[in-house]
C-alpha positions in Angstrom: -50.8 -9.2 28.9 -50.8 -7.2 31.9 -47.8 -5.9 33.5 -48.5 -7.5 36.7 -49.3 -10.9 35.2 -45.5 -10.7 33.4 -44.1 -9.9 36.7 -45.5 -13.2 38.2 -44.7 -15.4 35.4 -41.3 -15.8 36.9 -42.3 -16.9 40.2 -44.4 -19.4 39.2 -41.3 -20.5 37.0 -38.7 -20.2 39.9 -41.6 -22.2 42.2 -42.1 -24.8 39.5 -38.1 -25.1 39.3 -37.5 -25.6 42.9 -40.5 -28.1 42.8 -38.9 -30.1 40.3 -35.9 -30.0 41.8 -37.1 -31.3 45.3 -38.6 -34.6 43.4 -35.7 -35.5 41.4 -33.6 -35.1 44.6 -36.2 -37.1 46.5 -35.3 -40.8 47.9 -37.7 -42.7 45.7 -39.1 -44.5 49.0 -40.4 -41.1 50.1 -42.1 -40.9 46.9 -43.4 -44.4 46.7 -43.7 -45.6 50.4 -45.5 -48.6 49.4 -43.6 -49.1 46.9 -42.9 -53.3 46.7 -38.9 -53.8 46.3 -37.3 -53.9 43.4 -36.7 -58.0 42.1 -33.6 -58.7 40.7 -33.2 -59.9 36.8 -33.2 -63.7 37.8 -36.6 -63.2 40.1 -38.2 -61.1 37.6 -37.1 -64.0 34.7 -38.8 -66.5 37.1 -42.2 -64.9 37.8 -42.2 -64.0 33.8 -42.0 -67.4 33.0 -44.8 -68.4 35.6 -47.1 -66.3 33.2 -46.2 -68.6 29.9 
């Protein structure tokens, strides 16, 4: 391997890192704007048993 390749390897790591990092910090909204809202246990219950 190249010396030059080695010397980015960890800048593509640190970039992937902070990456990473900005998603799990993310509000899941931003991630999933359309995103319908979550249903509670009872609703979800209810439209499961619609399916029977």
């Amino acid at each position: 391997m190249s010396e030059k390749a080695t010397k980015a390897e960890p800048d593509a790591d640190a970039a992937l890192r902070a990456d990473l990092a900005e998603i799990a910090n993310a509000d899941p909204k931003a991630l999933q704007p359309d995103r319908p809202p979550d249903l509670s246990d009872e609703e979800l219950d209810a439209l499961l048993a619609e399916l029977d």
